[in-house]
N, CA, C and O of each residue as an XYZ file, in Angstrom:
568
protein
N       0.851     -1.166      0.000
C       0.000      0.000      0.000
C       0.898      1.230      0.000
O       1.920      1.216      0.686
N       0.537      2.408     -0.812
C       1.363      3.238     -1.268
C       1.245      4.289     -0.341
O       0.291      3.927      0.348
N       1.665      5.458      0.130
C       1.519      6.552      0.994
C       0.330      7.236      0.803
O       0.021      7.694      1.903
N      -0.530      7.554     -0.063
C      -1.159      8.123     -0.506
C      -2.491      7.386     -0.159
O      -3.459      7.904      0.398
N      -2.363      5.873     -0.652
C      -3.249      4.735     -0.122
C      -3.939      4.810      1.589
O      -5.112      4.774      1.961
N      -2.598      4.930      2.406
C      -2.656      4.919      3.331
C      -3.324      5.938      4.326
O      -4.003      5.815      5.345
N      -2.671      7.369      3.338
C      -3.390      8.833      3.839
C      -5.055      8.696      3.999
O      -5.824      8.778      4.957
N      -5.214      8.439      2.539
C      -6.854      8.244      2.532
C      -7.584      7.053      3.642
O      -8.571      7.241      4.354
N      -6.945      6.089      3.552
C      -7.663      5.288      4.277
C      -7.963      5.601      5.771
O      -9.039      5.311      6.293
N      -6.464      6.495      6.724
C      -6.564      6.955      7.787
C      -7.546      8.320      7.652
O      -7.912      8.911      8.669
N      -7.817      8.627      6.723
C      -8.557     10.349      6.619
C     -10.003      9.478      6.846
O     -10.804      9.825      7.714
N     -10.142      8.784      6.322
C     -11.516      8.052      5.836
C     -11.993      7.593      7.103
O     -13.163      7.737      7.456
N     -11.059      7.013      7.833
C     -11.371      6.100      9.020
C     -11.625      7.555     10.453
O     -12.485      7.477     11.330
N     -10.556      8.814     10.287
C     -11.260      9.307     10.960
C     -12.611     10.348     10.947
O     -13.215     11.002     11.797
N     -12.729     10.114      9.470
C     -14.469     10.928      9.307
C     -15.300      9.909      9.840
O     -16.282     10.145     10.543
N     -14.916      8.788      9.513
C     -16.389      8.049      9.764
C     -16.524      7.707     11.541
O     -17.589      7.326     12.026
N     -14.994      7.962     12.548
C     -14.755      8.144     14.083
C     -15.864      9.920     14.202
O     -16.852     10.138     14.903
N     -15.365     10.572     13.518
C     -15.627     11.824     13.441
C     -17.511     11.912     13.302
O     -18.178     12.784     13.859
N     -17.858     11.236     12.778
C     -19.795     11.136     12.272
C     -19.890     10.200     13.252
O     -20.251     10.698     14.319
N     -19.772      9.474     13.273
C     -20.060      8.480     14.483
C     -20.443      9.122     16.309
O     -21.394      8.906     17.060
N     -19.431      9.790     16.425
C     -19.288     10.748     17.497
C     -20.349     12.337     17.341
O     -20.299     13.374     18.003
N     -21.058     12.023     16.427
C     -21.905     13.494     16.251
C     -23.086     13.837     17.522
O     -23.322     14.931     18.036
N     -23.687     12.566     17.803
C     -24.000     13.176     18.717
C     -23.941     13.418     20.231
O     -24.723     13.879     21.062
N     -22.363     12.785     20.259
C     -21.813     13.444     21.393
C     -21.146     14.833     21.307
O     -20.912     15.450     22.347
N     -20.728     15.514     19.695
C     -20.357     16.673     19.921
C     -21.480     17.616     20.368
O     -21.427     18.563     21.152
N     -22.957     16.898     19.366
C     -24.227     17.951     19.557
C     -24.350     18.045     21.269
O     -24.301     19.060     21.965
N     -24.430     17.404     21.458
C     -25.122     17.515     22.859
C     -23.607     18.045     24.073
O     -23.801     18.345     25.251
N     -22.267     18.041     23.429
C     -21.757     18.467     24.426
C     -21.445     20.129     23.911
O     -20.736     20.835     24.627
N     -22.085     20.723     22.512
C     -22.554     22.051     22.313
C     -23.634     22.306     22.776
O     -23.550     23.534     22.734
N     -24.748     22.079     23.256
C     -26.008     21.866     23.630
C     -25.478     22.038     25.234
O     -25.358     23.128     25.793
N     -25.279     21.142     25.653
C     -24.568     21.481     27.556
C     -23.670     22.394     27.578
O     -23.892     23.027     28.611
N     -22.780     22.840     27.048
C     -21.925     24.043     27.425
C     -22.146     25.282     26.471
O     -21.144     25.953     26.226
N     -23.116     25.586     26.013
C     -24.246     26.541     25.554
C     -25.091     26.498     26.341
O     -25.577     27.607     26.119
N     -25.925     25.926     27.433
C     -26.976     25.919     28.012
C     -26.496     26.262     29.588
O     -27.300     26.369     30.514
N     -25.403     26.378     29.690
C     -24.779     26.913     31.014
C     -24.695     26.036     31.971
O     -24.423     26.435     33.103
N     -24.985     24.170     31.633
C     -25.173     23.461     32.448
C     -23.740     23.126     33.880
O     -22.653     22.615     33.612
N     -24.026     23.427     34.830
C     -23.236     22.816     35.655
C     -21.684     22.135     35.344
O     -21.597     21.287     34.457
N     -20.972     22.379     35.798
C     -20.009     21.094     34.917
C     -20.100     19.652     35.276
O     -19.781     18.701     34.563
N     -20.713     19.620     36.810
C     -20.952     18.168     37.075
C     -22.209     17.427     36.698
O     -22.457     16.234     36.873
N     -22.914     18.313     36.177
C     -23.907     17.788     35.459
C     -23.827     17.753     33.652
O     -24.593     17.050     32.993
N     -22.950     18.487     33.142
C     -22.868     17.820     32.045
C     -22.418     16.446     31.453
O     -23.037     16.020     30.478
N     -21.696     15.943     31.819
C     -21.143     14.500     31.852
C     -22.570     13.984     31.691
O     -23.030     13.753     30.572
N     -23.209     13.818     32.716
C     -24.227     13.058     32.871
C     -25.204     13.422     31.933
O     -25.742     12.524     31.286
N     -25.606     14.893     31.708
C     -26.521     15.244     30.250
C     -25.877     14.273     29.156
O     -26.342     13.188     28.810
N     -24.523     14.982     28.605
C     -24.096     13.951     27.607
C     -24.446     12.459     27.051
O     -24.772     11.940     25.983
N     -24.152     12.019     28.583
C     -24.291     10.163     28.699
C     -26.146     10.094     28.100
O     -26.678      9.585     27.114
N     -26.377     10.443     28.622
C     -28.166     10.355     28.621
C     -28.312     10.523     27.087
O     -28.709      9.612     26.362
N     -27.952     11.785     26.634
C     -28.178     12.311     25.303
C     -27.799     11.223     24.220
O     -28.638     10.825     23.413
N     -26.473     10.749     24.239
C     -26.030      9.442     23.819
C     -26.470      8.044     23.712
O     -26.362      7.303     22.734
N     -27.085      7.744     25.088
C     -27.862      6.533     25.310
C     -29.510      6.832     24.468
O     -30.304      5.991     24.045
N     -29.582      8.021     24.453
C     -31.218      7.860     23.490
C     -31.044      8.236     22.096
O     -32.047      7.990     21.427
N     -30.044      8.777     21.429
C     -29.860      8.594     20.560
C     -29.357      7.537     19.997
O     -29.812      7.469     18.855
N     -28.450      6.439     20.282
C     -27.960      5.637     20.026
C     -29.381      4.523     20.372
O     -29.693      3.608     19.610
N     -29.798      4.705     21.110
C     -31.612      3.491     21.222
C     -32.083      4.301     20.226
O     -32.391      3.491     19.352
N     -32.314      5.320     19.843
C     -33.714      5.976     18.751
C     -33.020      5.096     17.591
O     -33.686      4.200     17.072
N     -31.795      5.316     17.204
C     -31.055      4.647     16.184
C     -31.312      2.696     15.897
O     -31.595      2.011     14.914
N     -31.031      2.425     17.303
C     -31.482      0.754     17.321
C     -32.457      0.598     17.436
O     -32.746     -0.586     17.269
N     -33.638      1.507     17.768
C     -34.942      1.016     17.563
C     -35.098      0.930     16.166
O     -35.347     -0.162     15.655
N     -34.947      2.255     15.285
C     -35.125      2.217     14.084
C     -34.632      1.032     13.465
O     -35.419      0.317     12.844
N     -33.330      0.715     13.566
C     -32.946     -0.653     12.482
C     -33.609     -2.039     13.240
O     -33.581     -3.072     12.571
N     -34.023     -2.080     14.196
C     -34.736     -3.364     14.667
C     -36.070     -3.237     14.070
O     -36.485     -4.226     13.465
N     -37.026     -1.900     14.151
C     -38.093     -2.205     13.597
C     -38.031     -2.061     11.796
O     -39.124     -2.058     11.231
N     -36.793     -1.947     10.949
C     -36.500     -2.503      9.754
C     -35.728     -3.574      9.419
O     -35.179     -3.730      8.329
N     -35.678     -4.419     10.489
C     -35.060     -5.531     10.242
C     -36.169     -6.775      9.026
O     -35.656     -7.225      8.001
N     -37.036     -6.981      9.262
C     -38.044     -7.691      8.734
C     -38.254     -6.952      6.764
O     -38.550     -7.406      5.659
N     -38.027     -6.168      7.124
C     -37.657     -5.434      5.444
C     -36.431     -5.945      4.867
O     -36.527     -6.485      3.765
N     -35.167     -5.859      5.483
C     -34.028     -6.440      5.845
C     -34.307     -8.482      5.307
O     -34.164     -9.161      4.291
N     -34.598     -8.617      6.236
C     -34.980    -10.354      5.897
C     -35.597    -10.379      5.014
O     -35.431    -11.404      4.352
N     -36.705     -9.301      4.407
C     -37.773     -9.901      3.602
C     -36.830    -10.042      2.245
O     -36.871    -10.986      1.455
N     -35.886     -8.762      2.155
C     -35.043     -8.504      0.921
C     -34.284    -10.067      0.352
O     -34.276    -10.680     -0.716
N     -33.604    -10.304      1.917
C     -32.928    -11.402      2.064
C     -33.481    -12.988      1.247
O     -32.860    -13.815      0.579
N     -35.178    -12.883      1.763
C     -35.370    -14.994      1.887
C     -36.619    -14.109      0.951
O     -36.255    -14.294     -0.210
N     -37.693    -13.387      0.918
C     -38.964    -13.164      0.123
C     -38.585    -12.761     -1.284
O     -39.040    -13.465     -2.186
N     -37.644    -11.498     -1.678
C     -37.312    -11.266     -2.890
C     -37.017    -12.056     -3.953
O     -37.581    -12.023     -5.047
N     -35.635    -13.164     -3.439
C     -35.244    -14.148     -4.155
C     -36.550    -15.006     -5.097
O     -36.864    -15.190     -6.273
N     -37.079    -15.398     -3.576
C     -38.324    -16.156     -4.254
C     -39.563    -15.533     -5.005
O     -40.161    -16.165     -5.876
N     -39.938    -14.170     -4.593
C     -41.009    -13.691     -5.483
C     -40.572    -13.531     -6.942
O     -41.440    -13.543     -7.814
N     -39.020    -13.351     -7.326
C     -38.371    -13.077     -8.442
C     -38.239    -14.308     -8.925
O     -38.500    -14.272    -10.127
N     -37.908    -15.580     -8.509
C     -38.361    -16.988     -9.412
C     -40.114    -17.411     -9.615
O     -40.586    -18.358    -10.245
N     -40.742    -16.459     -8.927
C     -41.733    -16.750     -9.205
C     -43.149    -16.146     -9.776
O     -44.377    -16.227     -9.771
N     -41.545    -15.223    -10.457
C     -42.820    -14.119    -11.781
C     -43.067    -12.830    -11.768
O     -43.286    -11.966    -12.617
N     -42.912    -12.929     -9.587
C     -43.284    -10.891     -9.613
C     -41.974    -10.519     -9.368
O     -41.272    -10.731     -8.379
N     -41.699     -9.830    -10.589
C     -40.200     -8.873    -10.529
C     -40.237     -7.861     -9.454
O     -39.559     -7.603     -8.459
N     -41.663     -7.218    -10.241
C     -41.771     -5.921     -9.335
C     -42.006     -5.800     -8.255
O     -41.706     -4.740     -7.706
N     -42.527     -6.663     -7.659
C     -42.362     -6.656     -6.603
C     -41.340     -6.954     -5.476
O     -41.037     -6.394     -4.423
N     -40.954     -8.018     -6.104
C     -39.099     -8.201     -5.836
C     -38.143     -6.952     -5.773
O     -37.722     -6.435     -4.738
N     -37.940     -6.654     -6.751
C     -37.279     -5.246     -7.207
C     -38.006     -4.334     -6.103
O     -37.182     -3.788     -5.369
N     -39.112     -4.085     -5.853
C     -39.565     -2.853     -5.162
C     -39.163     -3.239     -3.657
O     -38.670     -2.283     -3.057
N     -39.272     -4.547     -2.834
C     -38.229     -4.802     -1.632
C     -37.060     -4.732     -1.362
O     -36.582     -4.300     -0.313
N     -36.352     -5.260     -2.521
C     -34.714     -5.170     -2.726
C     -34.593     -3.952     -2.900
O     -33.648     -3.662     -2.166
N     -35.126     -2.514     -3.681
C     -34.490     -1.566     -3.688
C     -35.056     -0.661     -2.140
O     -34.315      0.172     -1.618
N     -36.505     -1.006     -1.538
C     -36.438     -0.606     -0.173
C     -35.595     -0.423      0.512
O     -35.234      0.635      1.030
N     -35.006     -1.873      0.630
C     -34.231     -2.759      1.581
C     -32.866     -1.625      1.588
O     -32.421     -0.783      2.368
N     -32.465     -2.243      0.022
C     -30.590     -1.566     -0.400
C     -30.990      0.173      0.238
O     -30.376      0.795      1.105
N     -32.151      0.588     -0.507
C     -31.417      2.435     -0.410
C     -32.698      2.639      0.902
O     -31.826      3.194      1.570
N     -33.739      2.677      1.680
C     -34.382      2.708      2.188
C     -34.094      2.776      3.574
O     -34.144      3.746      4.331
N     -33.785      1.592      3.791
C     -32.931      1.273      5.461
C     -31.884      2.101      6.038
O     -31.934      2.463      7.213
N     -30.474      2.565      4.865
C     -29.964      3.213      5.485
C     -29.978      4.559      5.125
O     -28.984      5.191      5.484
N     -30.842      5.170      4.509
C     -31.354      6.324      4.259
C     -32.345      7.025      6.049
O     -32.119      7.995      6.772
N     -33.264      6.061      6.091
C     -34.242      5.626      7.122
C     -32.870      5.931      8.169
O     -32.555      7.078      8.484
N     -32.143      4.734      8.629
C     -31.007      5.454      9.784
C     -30.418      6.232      9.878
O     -30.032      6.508     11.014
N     -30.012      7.016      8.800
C     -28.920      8.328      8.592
C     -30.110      9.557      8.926
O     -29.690     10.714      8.905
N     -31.342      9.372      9.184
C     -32.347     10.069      9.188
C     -32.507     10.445     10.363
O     -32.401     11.522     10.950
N     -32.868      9.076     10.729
C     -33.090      8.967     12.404
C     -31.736      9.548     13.133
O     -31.552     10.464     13.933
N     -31.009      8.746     12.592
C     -29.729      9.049     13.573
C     -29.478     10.613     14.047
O     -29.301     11.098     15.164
N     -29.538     11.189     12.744
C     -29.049     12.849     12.531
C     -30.014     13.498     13.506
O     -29.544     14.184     14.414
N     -31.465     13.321     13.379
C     -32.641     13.840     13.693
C     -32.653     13.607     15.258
O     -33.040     14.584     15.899
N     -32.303     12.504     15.975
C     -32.421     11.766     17.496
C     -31.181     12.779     17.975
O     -31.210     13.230     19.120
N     -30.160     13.102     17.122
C     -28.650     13.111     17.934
C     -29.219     15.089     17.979
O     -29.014     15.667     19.047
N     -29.761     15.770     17.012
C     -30.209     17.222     17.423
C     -31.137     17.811     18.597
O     -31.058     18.690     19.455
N     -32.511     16.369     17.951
C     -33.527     16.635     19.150
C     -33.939     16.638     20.347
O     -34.788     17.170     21.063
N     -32.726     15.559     20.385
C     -32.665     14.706     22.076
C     -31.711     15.705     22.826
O     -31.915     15.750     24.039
N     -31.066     16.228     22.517
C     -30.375     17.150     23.617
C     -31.093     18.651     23.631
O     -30.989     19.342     24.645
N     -31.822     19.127     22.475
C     -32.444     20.254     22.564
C     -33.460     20.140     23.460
O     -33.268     20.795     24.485
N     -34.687     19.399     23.409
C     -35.613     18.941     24.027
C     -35.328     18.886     25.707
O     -35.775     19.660     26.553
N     -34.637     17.980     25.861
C     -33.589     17.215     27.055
C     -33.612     18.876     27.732
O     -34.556     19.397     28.326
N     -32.428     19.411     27.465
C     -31.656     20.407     28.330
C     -32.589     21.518     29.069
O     -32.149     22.176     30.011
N     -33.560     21.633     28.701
C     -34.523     22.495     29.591
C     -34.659     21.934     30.599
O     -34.374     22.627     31.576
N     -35.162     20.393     30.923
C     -36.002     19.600     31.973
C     -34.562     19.040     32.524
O     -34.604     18.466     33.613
N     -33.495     19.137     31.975
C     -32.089     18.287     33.143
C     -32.501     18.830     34.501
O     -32.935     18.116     35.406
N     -32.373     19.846     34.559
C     -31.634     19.985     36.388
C     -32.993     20.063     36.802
O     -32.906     20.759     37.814
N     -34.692     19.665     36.586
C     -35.481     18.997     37.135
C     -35.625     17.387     37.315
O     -36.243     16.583     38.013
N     -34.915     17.405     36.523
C     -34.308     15.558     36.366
C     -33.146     15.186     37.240
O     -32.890     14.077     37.709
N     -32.725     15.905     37.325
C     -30.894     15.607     38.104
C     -31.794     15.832     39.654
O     -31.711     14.982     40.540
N     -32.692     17.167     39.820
C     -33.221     16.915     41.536
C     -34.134     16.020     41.839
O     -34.214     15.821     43.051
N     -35.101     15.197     40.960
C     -35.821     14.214     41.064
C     -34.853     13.385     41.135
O     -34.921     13.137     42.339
N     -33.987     12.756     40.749
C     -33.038     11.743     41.130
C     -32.168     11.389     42.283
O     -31.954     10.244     42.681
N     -31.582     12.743     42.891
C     -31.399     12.781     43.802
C     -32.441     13.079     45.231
O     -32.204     12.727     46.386
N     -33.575     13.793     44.749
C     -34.853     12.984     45.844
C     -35.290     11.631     46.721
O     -35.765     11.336     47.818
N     -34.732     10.911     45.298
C     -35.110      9.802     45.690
C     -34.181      9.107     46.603
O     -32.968      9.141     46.397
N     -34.827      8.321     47.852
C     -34.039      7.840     48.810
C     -33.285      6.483     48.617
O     -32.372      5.973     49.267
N     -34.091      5.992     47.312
C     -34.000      4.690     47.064
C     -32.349      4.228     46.791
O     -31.957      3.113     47.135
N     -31.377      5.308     46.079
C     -30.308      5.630     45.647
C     -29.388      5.777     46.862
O     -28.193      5.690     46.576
N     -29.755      6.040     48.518
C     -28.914      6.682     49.227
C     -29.017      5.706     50.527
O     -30.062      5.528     51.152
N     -28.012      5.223     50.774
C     -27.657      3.599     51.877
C     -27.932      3.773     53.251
O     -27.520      4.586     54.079
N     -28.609      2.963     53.300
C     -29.538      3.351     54.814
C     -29.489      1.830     55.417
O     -29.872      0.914     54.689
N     -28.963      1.515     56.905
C     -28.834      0.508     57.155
C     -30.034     -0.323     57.571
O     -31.125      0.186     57.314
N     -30.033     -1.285     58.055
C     -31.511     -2.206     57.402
C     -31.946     -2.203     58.654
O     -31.087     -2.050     59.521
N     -33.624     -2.397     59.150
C     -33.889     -1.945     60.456
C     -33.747     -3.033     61.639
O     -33.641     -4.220     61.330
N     -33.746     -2.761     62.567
C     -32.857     -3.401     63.571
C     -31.431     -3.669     63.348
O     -30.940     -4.502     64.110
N     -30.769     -3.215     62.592
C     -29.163     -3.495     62.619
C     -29.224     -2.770     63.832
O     -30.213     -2.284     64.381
N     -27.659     -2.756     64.289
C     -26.995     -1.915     64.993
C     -26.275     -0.772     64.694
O     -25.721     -0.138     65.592
């Protein structure tokens, strides 16, 4: 592999580190634009991350079955006469799905921390309300 080979492939590998990480940059512009605490941003972040990254796996789990259908239904509707209809799953499937996630993804990783950052630090004192979180020895100990 030639120098040039190599450049690209490391440039390549860190855009796609670089998009991958988007919506931890959104949301850690979103917390330090919103004046949050510093010990509470960490924890905004994490949150912001964990529901974008589920909005994302919900989406490809509930297109998985489009996914399979492309897979085991296409083959066979196409030996068995309906092209078009074949063709119209398979091209779902190919440009659909990850059109559908690049959608979601982008859309979950903006909304979820905009939305989010008003209601945190009513969220961060409901959490710490709760006693359930804070070690209390068991009754009748000593």
């Amino acid at each position: 592999m030639d120098a040039a080979s190599l450049a690209l492939v490391v440039l390549g590998s860190i855009a796609v580190l670089a998009i991958a990480a988007l919506p931890a940059w959104i949301a850690w512009l979103v917390a330090w634009g919103s004046h949050l605490p510093a010990h509470t941003r960490r924890s905004f972040m994490l949150v912001c991350l964990l529901l974008s990254f589920g909005l994302l796996t919900l989406t490809g789990g509930l297109l998985l079955p489009l996914e399979m259908a492309a897979f085991w239904i296409a083959p066979e509707l196409h030996v068995a006469g309906h092209e078009t209809a074949a063709s119209t799953i398979a091209f779902a499937s190919e440009h659909g799905v990850p059109v559908a996630c690049l959608v979601v993804g982008a859309a979950a990783s903006v909304i979820v921390p905009l939305k989010l950052r008003r209601s945190w630090p009513d969220v961060l004192s409901a959490i710490s309300a709760n006693n359930s979180f804070k070690g209390k020895p068991l009754r009748g100990s000593p």
